[in-house]
FIPAGU-892411 format. One record per residue (C-alpha): residue number from 0; residue in three letters; x, y, z. Coordinates in steps of 0.1 Angstrom, whole numbers, plus 5000, padded with zeros to 4 digits. Each point is the difference from the previous one (the first is absolute). Example, Ala and Ser with C-alpha at 12.3 -4.5 7.8 and 13.67 -1.06 7.14 Angstrom:
2
<0; ALA; <5123; 4955; 5078>>
<1; SER; <5014; 5034; 4993>>
This chain:
309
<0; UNK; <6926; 4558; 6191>>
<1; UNK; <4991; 4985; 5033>>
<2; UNK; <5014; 5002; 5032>>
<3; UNK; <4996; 4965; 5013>>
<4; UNK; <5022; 4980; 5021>>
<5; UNK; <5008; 4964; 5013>>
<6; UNK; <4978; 5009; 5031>>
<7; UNK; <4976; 5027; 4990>>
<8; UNK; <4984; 4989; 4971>>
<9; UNK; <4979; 5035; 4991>>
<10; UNK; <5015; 5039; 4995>>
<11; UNK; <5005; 5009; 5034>>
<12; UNK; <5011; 5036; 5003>>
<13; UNK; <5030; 4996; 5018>>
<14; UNK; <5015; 4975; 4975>>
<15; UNK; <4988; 5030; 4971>>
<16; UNK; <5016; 5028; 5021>>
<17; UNK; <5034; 4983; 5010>>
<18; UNK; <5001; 4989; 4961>>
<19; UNK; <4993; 5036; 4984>>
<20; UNK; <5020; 5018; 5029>>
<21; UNK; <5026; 4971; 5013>>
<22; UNK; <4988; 5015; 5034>>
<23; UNK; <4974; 4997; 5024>>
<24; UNK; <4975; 5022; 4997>>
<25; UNK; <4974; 5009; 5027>>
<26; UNK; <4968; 5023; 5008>>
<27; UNK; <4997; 5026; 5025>>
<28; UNK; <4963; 5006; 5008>>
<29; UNK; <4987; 5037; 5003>>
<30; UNK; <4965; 5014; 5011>>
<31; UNK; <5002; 5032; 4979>>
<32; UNK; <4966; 5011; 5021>>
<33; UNK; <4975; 4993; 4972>>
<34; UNK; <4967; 4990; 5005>>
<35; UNK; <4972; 4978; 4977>>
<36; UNK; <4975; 5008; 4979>>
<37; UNK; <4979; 4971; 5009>>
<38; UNK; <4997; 5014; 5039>>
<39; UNK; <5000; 5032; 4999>>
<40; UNK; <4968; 4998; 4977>>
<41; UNK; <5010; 5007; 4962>>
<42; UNK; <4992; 4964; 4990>>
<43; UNK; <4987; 4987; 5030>>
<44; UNK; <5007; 4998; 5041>>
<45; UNK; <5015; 4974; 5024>>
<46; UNK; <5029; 4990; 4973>>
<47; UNK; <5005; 4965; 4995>>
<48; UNK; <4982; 4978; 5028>>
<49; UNK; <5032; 4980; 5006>>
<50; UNK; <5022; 5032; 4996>>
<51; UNK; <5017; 5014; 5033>>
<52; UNK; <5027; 5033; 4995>>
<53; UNK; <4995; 4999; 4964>>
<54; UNK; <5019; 4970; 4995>>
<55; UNK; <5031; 5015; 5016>>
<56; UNK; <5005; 4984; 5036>>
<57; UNK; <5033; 5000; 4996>>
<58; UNK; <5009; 5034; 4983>>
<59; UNK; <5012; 5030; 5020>>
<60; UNK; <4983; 5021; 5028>>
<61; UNK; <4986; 5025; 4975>>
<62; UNK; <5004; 5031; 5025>>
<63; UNK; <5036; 4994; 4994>>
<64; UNK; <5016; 5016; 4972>>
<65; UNK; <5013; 4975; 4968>>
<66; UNK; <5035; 5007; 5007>>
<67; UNK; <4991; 4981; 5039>>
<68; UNK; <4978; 4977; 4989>>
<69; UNK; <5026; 4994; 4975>>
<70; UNK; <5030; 4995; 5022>>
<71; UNK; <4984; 4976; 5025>>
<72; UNK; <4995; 4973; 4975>>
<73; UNK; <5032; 5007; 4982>>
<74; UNK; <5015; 4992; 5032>>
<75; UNK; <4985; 4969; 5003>>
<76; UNK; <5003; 4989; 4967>>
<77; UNK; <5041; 5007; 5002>>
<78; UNK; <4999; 4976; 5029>>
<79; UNK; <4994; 4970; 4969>>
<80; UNK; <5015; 5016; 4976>>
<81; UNK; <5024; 5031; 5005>>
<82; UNK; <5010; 5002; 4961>>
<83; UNK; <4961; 4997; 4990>>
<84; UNK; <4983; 5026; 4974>>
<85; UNK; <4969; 5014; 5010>>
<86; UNK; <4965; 5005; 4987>>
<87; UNK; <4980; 5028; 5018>>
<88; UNK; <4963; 4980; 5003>>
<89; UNK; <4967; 5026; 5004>>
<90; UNK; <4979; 4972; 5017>>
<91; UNK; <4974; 5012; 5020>>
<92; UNK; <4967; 5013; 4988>>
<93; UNK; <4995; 5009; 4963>>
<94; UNK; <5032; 5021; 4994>>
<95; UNK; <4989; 5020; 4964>>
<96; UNK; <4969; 5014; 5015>>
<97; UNK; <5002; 5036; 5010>>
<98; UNK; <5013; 5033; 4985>>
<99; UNK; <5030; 4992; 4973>>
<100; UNK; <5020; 5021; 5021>>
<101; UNK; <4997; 4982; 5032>>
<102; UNK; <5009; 4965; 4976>>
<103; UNK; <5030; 5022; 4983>>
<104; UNK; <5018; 5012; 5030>>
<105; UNK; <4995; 4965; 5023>>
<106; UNK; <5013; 4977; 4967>>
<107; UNK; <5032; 5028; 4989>>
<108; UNK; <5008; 5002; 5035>>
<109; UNK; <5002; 4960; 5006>>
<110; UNK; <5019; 4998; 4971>>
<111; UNK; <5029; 5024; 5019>>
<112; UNK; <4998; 4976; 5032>>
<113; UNK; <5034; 4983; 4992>>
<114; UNK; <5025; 4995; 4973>>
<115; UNK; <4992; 4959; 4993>>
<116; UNK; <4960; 5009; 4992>>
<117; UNK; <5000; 4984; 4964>>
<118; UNK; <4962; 5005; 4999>>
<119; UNK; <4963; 5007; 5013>>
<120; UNK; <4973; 4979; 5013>>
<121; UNK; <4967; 5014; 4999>>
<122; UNK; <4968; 4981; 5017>>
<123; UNK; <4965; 5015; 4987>>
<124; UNK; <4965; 4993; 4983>>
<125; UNK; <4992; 5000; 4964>>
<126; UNK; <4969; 5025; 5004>>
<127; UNK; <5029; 5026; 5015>>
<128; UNK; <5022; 5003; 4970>>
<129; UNK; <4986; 5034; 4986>>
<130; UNK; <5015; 5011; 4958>>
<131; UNK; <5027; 5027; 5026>>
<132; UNK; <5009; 4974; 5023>>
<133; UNK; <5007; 4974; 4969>>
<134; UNK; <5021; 5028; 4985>>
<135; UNK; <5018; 5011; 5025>>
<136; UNK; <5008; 4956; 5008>>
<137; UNK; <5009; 4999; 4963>>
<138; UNK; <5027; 5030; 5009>>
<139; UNK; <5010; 4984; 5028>>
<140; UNK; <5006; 4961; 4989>>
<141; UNK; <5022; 5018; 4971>>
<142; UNK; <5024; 5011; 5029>>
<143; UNK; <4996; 4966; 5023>>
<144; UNK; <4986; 4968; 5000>>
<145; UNK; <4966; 5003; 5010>>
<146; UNK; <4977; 4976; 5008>>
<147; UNK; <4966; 5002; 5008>>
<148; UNK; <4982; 4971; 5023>>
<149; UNK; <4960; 5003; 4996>>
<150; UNK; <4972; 4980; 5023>>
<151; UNK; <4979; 4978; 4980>>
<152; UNK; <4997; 4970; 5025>>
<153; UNK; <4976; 4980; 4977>>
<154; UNK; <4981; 5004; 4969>>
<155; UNK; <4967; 4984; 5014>>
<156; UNK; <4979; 5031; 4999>>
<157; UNK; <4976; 4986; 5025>>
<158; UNK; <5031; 4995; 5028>>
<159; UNK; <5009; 5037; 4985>>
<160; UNK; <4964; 5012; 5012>>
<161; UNK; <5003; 4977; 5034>>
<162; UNK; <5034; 5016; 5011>>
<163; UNK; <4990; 5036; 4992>>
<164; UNK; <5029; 5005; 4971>>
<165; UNK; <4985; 5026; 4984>>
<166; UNK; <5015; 4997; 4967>>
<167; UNK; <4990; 4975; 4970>>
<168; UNK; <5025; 4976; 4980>>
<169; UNK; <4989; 5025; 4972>>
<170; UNK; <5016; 5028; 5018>>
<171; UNK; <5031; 4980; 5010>>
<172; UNK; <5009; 4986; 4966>>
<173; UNK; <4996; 5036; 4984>>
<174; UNK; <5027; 5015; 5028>>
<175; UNK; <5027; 4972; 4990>>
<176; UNK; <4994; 5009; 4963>>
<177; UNK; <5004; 5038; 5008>>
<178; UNK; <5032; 4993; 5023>>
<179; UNK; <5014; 4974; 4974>>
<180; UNK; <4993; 5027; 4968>>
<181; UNK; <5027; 5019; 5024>>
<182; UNK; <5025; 4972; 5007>>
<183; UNK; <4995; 4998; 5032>>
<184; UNK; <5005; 4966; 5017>>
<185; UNK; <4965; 4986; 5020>>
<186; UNK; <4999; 4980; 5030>>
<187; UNK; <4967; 4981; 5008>>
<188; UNK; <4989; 4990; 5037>>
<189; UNK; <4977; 4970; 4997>>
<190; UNK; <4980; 4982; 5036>>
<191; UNK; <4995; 4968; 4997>>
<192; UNK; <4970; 4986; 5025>>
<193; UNK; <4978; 5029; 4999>>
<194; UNK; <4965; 4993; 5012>>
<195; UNK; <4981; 4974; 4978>>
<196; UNK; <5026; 4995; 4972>>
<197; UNK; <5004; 4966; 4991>>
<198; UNK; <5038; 4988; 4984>>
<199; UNK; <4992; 5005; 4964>>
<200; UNK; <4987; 5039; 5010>>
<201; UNK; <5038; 5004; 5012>>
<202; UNK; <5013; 4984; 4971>>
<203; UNK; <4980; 5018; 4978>>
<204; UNK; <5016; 5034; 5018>>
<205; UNK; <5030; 4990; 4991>>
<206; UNK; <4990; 4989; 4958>>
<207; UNK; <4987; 5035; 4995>>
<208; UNK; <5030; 5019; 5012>>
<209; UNK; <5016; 4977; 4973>>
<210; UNK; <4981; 5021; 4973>>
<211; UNK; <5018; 5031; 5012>>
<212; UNK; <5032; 5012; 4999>>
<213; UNK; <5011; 5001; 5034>>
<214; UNK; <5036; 4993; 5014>>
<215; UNK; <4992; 4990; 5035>>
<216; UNK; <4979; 4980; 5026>>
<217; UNK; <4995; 5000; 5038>>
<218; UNK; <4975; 4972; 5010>>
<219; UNK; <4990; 5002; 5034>>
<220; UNK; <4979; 4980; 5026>>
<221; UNK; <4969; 5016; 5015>>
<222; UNK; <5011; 5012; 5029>>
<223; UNK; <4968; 5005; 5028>>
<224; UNK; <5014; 5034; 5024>>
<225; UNK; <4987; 5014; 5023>>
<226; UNK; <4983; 5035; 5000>>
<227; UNK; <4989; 4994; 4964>>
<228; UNK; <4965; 4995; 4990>>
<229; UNK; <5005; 4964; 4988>>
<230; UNK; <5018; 4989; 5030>>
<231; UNK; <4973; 5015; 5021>>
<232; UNK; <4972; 4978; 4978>>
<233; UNK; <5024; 4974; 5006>>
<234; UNK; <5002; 4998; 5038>>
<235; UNK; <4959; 5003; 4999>>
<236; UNK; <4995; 4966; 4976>>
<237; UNK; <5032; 4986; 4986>>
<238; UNK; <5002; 4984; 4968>>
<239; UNK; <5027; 4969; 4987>>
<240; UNK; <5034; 5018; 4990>>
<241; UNK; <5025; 4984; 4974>>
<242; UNK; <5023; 4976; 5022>>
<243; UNK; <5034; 5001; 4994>>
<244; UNK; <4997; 4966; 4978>>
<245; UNK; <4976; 5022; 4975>>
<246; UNK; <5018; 5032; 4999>>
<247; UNK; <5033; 4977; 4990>>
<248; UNK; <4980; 4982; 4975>>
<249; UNK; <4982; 5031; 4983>>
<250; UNK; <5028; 5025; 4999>>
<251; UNK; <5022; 4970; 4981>>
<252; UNK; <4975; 4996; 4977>>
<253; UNK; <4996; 5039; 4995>>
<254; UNK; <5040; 5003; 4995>>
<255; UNK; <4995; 4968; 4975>>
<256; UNK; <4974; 5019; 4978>>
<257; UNK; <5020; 5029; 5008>>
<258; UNK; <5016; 5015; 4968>>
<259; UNK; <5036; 4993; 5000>>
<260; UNK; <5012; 5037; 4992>>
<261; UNK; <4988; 5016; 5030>>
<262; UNK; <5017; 5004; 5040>>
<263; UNK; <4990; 4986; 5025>>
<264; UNK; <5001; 5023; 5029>>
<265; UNK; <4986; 4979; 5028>>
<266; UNK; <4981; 4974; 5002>>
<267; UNK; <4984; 5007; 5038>>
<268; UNK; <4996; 5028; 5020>>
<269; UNK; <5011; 5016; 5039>>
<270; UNK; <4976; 5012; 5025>>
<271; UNK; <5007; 5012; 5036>>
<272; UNK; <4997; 4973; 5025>>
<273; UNK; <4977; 5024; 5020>>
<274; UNK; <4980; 5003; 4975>>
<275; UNK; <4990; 4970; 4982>>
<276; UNK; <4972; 4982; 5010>>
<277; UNK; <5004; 4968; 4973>>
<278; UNK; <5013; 4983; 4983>>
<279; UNK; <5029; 4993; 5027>>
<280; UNK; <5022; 4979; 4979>>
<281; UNK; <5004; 5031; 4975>>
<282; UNK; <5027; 5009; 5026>>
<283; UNK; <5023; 4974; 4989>>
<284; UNK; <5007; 5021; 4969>>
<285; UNK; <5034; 4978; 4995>>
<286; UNK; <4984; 4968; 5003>>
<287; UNK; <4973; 5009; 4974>>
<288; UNK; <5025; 5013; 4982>>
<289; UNK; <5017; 4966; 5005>>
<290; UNK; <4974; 4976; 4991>>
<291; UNK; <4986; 5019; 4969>>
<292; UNK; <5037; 4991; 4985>>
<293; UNK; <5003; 4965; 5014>>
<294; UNK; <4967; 4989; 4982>>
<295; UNK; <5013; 5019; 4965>>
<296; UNK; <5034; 4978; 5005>>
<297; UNK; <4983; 4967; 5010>>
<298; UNK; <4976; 5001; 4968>>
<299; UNK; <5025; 5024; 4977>>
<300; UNK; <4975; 5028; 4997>>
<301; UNK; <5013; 5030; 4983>>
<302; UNK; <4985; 5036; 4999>>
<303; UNK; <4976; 5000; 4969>>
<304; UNK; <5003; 4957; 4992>>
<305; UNK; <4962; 5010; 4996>>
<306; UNK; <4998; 5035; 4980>>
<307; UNK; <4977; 5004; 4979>>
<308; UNK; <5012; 5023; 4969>>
């Protein structure tokens, strides 16, 4: 089954949500507090060079309690949509690394945060899923739906190296296998204009994650921010960015050889204002949005008219 329509011609995750649940369904994003293994030294320092927060600029103030942290987005959220079921969303950092007990209470707790919380949305690494933290996931996605969203960006090894990820494709593609032997749904985050990646590096991103079994996909444009190592190499030497022309042109082609089973979460990111140093135009997310479906109309381009089985 797809979930295409007359103007959206790929799975977007609304169109999957308001078709399983006849309602809208939105994401409240948490900071549960958790740092990352890849800064504080376990498998390496600095994090990610484009990384600022963890990934999490827009989840809560994490010296205020889930239950705040919770209520200030629910209240902006009911604004849109007042009869709206809710998704608690751990986005900032790497939010299954530290003591199970710390993960247990933060996760149980977030599920008590309202009555319309259908599920859990969990945003970590695939070195940070240890056998108790799988097993006590595997307990938990039998009592909610849980999904799991896991950084691999690219699976260019040598862009891996260049932007400090710290983990392998190896290491990624055994953590979707270990969450999948469980049932529990994946989410993948892919960037497309990374440092020295060429089209067919992006594409080819996107052909390997057809190999696996994964239900989801955020693609993202680099975004350069400031206070992060990469924006600070930036503003010393530049280097050419994807224009808006070329993101609209690679991330169709991506959803073309996309496989036709899987969601399509986004297809380009948010960043603070304040903080983005380029690409500018990645702050018209609705007219990205826009003109990534008026080019899939125009030449009647589907999601996965170019999978390869």
């Amino acid at each position: 089954m797809n979930y295409f329509t007359k103007e959206k011609h790929y799975n977007t995750l609304d169109n999957y949500y308001k078709t399983v649940y006849n309602r809208k369904v939105f994401k409240i994003p948490l900071n549960g507090g958790f740092t990352c293994p890849n800064v504080d030294g376990t498998v390496g320092v600095g994090g990610c060079t484009f990384c600022h927060c963890g990934s999490g600029d827009f989840a809560g103030n994490k010296s205020d309690p889930l239950k705040i942290q919770f209520n200030k987005g629910l209240k902006m959220m009911k604004k849109k949509w007042p009869d709206g079921l809710l998704i608690p969303y751990f986005q900032a950092n790497t939010n299954t690394y530290g003591p199970l007990e710390k993960i247990k209470a933060l996760f149980e707790e977030a599920l008590t945060l309202d009555e319309n919380i259908i599920g859990l949305s969990v945003g970590t690494r695939p070195d940070a899923l240890g056998e108790d933290v799988l097993d006590y996931l595997e307990d938990l996605n039998k009592r909610t739906k849980l999904t799991i969203e896991l950084g691999l960006q690219t699976i260019n090894e040598e862009t891996s190296k260049l932007i400090n990820r710290g983990h392998n494709v190896k290491t990624f593609d055994n953590a979707v296998k270990e969450l999948r032997k469980r049932k529990i749904e994946v989410v993948v985050h892919i960037i497309n204009g990374l440092p020295n990646e060429t089209k067919n590096d992006m594409i080819n991103t996107v052909r390997h994650l057809n190999t696996l079994d994964i239900q989801g996909i955020k693609i993202h444009m680099l975004h350069i921010m400031k206070h992060t190592n990469m924006g600070k190499d930036y503003l010393i030497k530049p280097w050419p960015l994807l224009t808006l022309e070329e993101y609209i042109d690679i991330t169709v082609t991506q959803l073309r050889y996309l496989k036709p089973s899987v969601i399509v979460h986004r297809i380009t990111g948010d960043s603070k204002r304040s903080l983005l140093i380029e690409p500018k135009w990645t702050l018209k997310k609705f007219v990205v949005g826009n003109e990534i479906d008026k080019l899939m109309r125009k030449n009647n381009y589907f999601q996965g008219d170019l999978y390869e089985k």
